[in-house]
N, CA and C atoms as an extended XYZ file, in Angstrom:
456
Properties=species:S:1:pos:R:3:atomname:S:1:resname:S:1:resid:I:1 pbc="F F F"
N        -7.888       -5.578       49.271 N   UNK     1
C        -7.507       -4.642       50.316 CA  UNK     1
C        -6.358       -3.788       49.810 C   UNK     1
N        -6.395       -2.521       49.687 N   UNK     2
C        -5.814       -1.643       49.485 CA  UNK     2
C        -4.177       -1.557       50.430 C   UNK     2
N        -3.279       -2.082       49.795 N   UNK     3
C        -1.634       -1.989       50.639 CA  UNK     3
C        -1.090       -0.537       49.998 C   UNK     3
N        -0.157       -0.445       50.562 N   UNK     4
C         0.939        1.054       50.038 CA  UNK     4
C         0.770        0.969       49.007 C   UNK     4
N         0.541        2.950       48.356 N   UNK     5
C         0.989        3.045       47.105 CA  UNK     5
C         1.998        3.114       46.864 C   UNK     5
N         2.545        2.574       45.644 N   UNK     6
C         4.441        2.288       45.286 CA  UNK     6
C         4.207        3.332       44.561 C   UNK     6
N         5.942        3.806       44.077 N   UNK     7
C         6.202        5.039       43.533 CA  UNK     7
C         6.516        4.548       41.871 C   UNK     7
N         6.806        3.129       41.849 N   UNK     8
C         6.896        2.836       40.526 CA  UNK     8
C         6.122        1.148       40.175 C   UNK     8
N         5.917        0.978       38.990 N   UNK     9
C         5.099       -0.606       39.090 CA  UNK     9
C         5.771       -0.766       38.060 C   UNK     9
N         6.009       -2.453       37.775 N   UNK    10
C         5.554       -3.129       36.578 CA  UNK    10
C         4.403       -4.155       36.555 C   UNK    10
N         3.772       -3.851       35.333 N   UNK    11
C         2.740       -5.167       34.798 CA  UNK    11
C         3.384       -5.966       34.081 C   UNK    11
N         3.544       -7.222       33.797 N   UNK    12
C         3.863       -7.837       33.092 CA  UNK    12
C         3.242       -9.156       32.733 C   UNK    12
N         2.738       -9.932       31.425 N   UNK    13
C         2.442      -11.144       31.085 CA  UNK    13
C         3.167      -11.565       30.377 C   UNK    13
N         2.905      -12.551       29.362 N   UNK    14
C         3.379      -13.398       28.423 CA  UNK    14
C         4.329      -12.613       27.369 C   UNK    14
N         3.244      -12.039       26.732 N   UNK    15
C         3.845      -11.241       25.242 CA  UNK    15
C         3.557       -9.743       25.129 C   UNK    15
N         3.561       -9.183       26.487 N   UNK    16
C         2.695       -7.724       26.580 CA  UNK    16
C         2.354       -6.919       25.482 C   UNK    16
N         0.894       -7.954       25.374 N   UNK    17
C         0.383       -7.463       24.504 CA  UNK    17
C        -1.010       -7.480       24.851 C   UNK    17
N        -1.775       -7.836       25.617 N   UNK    18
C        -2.979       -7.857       25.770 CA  UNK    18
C        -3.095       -7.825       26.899 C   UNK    18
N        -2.732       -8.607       28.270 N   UNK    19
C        -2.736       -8.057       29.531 CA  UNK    19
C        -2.102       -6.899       30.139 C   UNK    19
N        -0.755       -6.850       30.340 N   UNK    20
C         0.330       -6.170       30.520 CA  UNK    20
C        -0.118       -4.815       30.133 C   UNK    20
N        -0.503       -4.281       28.753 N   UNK    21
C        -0.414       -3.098       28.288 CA  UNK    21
C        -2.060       -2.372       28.839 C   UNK    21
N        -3.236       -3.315       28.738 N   UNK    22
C        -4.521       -2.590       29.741 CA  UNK    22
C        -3.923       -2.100       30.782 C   UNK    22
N        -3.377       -3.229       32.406 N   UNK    23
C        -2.879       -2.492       33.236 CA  UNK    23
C        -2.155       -1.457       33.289 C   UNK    23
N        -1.121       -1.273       32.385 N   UNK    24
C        -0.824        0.004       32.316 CA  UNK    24
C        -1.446        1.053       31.891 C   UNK    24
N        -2.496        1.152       30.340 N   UNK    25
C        -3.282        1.988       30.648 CA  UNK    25
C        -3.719        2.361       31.513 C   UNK    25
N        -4.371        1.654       32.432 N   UNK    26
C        -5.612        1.951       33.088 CA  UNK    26
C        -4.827        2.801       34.557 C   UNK    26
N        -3.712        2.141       34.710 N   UNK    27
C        -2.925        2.367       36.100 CA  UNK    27
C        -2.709        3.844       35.695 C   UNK    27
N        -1.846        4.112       34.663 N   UNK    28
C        -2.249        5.497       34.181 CA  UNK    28
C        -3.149        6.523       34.391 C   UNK    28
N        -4.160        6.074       33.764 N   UNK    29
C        -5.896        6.854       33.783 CA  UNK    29
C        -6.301        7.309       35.216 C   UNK    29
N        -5.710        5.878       35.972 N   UNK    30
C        -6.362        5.998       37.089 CA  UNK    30
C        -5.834        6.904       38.398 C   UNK    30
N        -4.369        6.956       38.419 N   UNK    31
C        -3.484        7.648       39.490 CA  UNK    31
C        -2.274        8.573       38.538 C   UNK    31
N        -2.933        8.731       37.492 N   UNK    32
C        -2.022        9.755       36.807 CA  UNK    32
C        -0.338        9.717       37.562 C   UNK    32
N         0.036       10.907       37.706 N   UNK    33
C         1.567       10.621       37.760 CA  UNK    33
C         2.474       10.491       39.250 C   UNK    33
N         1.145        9.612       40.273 N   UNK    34
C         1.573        9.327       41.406 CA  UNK    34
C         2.617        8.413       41.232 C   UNK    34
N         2.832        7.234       40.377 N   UNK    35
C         3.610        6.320       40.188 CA  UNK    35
C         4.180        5.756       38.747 C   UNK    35
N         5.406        5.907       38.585 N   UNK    36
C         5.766        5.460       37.225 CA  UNK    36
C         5.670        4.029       36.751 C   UNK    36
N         4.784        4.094       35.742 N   UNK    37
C         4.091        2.826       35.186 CA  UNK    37
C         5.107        2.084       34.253 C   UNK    37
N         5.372        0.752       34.076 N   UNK    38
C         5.640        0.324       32.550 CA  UNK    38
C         4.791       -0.820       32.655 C   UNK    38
N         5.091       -1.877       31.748 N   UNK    39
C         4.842       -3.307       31.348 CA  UNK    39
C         6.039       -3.909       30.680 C   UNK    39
N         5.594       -4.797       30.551 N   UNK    40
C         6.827       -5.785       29.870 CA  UNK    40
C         6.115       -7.439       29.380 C   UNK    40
N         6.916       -8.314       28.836 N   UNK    41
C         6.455       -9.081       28.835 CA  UNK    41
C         7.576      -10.705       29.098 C   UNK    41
N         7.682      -11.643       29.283 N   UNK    42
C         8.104      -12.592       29.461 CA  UNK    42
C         9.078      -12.646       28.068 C   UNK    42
N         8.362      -12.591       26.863 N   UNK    43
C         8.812      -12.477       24.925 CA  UNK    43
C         7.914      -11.346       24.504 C   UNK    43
N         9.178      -10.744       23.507 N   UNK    44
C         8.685       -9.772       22.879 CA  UNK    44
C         8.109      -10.473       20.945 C   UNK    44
N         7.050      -11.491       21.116 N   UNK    45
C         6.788      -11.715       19.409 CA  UNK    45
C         5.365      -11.764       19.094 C   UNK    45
N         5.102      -11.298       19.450 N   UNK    46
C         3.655      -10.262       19.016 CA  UNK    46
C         3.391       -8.581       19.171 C   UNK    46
N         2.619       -7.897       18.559 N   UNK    47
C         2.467       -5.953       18.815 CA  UNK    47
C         1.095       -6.199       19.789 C   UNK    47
N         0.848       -5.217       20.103 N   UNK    48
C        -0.189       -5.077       20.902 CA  UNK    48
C        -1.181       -5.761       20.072 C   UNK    48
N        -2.297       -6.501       20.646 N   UNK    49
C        -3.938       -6.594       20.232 CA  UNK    49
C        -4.580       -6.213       20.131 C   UNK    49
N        -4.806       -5.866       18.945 N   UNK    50
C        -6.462       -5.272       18.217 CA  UNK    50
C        -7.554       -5.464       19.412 C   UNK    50
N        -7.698       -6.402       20.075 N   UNK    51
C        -8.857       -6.205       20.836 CA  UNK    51
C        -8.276       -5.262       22.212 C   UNK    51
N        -7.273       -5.612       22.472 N   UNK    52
C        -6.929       -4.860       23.608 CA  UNK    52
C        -7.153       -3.283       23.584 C   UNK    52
N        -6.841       -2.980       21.959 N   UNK    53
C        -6.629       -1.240       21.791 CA  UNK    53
C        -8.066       -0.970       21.935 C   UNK    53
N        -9.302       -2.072       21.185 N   UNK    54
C       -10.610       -1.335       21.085 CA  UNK    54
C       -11.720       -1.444       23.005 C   UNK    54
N       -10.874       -2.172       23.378 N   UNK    55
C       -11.715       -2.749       24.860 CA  UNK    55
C       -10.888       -1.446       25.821 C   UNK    55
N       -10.079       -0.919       25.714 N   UNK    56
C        -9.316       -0.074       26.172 CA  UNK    56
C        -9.832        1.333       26.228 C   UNK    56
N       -10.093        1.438       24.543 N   UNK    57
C       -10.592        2.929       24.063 CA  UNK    57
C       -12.106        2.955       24.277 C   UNK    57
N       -12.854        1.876       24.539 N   UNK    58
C       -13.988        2.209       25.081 CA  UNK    58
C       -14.275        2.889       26.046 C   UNK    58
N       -13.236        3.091       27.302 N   UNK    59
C       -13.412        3.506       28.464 CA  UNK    59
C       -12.117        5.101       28.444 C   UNK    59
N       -12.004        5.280       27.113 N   UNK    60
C       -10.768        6.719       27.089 CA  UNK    60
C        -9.654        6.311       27.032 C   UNK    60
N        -9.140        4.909       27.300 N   UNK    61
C        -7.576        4.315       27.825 CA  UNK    61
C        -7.137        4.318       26.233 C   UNK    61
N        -6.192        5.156       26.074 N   UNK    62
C        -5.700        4.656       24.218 CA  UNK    62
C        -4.251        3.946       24.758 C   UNK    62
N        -4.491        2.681       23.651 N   UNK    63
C        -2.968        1.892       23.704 CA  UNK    63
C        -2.646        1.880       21.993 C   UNK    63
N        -2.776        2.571       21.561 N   UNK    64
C        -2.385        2.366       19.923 CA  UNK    64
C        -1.408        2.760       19.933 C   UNK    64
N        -0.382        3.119       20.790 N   UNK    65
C         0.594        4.275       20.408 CA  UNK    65
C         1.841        2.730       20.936 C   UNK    65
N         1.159        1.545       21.968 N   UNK    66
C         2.113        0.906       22.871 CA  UNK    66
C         2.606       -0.194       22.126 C   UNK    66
N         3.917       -0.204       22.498 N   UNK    67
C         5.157       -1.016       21.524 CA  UNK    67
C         5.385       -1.708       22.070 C   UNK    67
N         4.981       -3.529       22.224 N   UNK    68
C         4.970       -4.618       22.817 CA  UNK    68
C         7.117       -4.339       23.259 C   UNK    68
N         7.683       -5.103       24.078 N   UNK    69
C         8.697       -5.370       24.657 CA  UNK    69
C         9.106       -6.101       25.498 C   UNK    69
N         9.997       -7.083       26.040 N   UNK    70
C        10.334       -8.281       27.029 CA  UNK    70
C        11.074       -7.850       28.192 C   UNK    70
N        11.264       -8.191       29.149 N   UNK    71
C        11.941       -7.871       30.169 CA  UNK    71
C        13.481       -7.494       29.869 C   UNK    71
N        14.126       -8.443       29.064 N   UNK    72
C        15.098       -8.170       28.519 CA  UNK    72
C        15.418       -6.469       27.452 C   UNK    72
N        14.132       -6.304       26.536 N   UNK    73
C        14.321       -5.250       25.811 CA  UNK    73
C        14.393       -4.014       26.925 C   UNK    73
N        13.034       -4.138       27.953 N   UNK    74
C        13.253       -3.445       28.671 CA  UNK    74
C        14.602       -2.742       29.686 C   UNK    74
N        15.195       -3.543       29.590 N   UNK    75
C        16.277       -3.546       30.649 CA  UNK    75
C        17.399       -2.837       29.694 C   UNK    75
N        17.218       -3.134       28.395 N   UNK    76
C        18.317       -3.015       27.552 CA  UNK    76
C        18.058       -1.384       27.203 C   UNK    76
N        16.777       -1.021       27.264 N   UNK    77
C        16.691        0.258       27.376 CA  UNK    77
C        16.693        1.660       28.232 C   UNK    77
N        16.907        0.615       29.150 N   UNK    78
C        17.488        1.766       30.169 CA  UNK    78
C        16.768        1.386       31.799 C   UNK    78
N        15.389        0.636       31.817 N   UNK    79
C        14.663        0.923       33.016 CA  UNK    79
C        15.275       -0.984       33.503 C   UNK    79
N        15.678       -0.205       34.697 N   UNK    80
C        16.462       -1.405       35.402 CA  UNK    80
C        15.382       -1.914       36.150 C   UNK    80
N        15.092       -3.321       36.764 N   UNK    81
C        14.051       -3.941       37.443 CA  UNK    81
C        14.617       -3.208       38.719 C   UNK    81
N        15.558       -3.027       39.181 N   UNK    82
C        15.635       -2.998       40.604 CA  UNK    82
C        15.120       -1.471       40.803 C   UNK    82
N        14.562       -0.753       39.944 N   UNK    83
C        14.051        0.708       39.738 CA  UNK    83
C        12.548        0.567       40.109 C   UNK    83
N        12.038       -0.254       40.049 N   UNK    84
C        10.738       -0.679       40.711 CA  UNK    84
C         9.862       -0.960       41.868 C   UNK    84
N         8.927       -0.381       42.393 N   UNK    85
C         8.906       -1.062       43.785 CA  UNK    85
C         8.019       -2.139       43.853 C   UNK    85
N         7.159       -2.548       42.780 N   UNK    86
C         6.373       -3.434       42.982 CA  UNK    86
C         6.278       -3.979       41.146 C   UNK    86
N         6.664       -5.011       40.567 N   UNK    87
C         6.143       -6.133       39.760 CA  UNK    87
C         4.757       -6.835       40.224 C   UNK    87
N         3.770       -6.297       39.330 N   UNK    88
C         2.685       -7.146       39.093 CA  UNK    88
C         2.268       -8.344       37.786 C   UNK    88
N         2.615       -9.334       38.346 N   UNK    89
C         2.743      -10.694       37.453 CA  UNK    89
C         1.107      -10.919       36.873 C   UNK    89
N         0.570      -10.942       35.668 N   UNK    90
C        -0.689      -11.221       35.476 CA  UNK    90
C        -0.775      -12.753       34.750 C   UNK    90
N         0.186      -13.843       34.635 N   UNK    91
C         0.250      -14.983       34.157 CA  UNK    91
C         1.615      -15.327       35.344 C   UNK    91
N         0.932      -16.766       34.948 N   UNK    92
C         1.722      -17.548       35.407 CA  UNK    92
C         3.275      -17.640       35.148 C   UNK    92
N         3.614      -17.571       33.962 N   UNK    93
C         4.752      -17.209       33.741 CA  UNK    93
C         6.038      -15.942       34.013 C   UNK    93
N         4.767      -15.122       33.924 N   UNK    94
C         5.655      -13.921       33.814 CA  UNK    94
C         6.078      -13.773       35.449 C   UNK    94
N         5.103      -14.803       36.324 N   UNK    95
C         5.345      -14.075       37.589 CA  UNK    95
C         6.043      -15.378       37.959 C   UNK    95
N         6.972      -16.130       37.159 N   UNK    96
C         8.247      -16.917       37.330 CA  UNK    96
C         9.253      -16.766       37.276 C   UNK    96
N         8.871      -15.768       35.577 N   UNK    97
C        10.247      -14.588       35.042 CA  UNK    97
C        10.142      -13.805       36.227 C   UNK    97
N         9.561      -12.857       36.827 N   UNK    98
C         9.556      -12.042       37.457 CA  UNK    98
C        10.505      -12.054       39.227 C   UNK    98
N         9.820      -12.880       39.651 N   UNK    99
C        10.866      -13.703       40.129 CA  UNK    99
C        12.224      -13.920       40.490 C   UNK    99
N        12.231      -14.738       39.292 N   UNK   100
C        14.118      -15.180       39.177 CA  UNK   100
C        14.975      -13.782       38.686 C   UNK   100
N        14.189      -13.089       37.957 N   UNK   101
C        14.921      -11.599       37.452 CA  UNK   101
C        14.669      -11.038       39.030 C   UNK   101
N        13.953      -11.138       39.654 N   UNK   102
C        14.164       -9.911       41.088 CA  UNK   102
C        14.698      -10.541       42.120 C   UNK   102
N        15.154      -11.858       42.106 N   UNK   103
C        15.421      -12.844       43.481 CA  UNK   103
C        16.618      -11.936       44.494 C   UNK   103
N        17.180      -11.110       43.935 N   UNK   104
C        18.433      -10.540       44.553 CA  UNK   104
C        18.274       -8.499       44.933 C   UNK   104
N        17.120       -8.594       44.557 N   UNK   105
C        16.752       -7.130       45.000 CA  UNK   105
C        15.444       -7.047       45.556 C   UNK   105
N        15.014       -6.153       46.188 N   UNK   106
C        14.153       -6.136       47.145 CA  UNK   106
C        12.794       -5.513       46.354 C   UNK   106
N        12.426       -6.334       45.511 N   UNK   107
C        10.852       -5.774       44.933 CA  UNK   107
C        10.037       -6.825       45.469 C   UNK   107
N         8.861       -6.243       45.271 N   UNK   108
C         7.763       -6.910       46.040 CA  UNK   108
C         6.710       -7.080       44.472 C   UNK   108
N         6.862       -8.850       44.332 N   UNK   109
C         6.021       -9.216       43.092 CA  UNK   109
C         4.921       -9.882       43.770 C   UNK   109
N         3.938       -9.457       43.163 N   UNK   110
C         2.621       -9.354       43.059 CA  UNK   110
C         1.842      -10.442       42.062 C   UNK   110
N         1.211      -11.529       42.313 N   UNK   111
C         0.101      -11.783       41.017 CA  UNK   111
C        -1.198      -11.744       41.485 C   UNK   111
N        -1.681      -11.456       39.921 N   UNK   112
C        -3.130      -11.270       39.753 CA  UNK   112
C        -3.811      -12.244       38.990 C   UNK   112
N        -4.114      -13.597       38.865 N   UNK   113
C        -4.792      -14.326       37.947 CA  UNK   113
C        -5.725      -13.704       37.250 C   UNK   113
N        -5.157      -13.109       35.848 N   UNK   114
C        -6.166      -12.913       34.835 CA  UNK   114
C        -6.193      -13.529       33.921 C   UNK   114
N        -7.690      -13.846       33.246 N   UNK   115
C        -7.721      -14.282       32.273 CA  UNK   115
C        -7.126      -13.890       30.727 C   UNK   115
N        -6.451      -15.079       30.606 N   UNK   116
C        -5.750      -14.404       28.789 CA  UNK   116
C        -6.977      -14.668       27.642 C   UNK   116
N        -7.902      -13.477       27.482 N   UNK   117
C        -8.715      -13.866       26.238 CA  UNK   117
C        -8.585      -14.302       24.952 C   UNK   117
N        -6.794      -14.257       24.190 N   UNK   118
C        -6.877      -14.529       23.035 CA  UNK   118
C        -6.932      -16.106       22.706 C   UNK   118
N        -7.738      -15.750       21.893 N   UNK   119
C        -8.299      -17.331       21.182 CA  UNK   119
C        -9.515      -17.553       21.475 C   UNK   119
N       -10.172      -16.546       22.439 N   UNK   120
C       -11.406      -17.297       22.938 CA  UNK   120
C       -12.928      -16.283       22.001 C   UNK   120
N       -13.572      -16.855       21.671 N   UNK   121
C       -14.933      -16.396       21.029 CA  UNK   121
C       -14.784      -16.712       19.594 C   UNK   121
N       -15.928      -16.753       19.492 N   UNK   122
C       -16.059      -17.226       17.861 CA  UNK   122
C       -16.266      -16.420       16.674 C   UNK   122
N       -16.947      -15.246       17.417 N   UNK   123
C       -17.369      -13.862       16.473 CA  UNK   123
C       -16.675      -12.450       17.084 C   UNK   123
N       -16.786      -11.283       16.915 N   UNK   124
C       -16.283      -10.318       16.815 CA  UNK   124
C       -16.246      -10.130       18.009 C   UNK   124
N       -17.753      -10.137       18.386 N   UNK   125
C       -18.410       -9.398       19.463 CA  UNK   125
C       -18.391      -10.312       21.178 C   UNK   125
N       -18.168      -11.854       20.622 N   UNK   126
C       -17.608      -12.560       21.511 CA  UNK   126
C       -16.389      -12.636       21.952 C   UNK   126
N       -15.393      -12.118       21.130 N   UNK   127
C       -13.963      -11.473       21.659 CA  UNK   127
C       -14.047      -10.425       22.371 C   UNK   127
N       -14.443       -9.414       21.622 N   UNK   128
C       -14.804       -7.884       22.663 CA  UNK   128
C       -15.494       -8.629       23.789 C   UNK   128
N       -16.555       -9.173       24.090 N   UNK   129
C       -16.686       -9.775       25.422 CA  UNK   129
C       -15.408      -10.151       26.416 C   UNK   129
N       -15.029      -11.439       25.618 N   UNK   130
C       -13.820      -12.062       26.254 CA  UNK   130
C       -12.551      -11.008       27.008 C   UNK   130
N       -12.449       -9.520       25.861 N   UNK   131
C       -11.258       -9.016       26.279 CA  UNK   131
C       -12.159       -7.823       27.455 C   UNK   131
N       -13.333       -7.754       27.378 N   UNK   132
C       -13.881       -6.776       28.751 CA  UNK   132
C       -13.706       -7.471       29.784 C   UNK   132
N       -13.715       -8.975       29.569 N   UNK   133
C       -13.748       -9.539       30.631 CA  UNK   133
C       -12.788       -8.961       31.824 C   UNK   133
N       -11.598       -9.764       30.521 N   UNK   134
C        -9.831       -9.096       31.136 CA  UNK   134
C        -9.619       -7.692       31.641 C   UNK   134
N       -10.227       -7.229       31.050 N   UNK   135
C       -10.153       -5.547       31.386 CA  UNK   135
C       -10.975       -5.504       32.880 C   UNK   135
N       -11.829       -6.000       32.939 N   UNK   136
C       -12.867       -5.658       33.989 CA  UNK   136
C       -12.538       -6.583       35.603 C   UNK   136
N       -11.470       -7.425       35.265 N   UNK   137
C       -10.687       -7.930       36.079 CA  UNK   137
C        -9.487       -7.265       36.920 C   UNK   137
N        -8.741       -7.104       35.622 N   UNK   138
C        -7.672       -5.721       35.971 CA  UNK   138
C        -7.882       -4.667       36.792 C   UNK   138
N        -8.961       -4.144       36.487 N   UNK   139
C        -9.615       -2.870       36.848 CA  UNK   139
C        -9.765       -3.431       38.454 C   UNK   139
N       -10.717       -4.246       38.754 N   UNK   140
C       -10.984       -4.407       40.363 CA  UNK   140
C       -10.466       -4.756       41.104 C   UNK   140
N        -9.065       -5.607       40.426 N   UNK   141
C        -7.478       -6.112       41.320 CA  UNK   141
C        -6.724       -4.642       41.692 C   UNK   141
N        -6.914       -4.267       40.474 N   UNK   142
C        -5.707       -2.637       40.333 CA  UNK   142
C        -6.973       -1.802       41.595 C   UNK   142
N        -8.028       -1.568       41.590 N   UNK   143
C        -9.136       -0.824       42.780 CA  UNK   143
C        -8.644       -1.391       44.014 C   UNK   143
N        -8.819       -2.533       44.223 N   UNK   144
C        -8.719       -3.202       45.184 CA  UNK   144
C        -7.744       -2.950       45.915 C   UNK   144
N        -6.722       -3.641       44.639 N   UNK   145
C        -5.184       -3.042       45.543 CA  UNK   145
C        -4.645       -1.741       46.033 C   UNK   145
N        -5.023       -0.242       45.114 N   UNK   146
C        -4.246        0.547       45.003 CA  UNK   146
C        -5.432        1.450       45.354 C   UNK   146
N        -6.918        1.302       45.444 N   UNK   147
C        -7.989        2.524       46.187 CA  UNK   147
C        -8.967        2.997       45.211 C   UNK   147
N        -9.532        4.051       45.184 N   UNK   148
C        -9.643        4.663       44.306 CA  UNK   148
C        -8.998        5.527       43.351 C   UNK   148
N        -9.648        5.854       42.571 N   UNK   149
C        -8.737        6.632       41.254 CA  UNK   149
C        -8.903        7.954       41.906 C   UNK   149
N        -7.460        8.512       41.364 N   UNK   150
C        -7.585       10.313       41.974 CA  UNK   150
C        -8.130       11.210       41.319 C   UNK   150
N        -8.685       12.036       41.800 N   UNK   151
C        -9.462       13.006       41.570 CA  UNK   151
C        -8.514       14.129       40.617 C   UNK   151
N        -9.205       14.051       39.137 N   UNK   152
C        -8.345       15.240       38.551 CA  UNK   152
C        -8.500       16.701       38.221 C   UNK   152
């Protein structure tokens, strides 16, 4: 069910690198510059995922350009959490971090149980499965929640 659109979001998982950075593509793609997007992640020690960039660019979303970062880097660079109106937690964790970093300001965190594909498939093409999965999850939480995509 579709609630208020916020004027700013975060996504955030584990190592934003494979969840975290789709939603932001896609949140992008989808409502262009109704709302200022980032991600983040719980730890910054991995770069984005190879599968994430190619499950992404299938559908136009390019993430090759996106520079994994932690809540902490984030903050250190300028975008304050309390600048947010809505944190969307896509792991369990992050929407613990998320949390205890917002307990004292008034954001409204959000989770979405998605699946984390890395590690899962045995061949190429069973990963690209695994990470459409994730993608194709994202996509109908982010519909669901936020409407349709705007008309450009």
């Amino acid at each position: 069910m579709a609630g208020r659109f916020p004027s700013s979001v975060l996504f955030c998982c584990d190592h934003n690198s494979v969840r975290s950075p789709i939603a932001e593509g896609y949140m992008k793609k989808f409502y262009g510059q109704r709302a200022y997007v980032q991600s983040a992640g719980v730890r910054n020690d991995r770069e984005i995922d190879g599968f994430s960039i190619a499950v992404s660019a299938e559908e136009g979303v390019s993430l090759d350009r996106h520079r994994s970062r932690s809540f902490e880097e984030m903050m250190d660079w300028g975008d304050d959490l309390t600048g947010f109106d809505l944190i969307v937690a896509l792991s369990p964790a992050s929407q613990r971090h998320a949390q205890e970093l917002s307990r004292f300001a008034a954001i409204d965190v959000e989770y979405w149980p998605i699946m984390d594909p890395s590690g899962l498939g045995e061949t190429r093409n069973a990963k690209l499965d695994a990470y459409r999965q994730t993608r194709e999850q994202i996509k109908k939480h982010m519909l669901d929640r936020f409407g349709p995509p705007q008309q450009e």
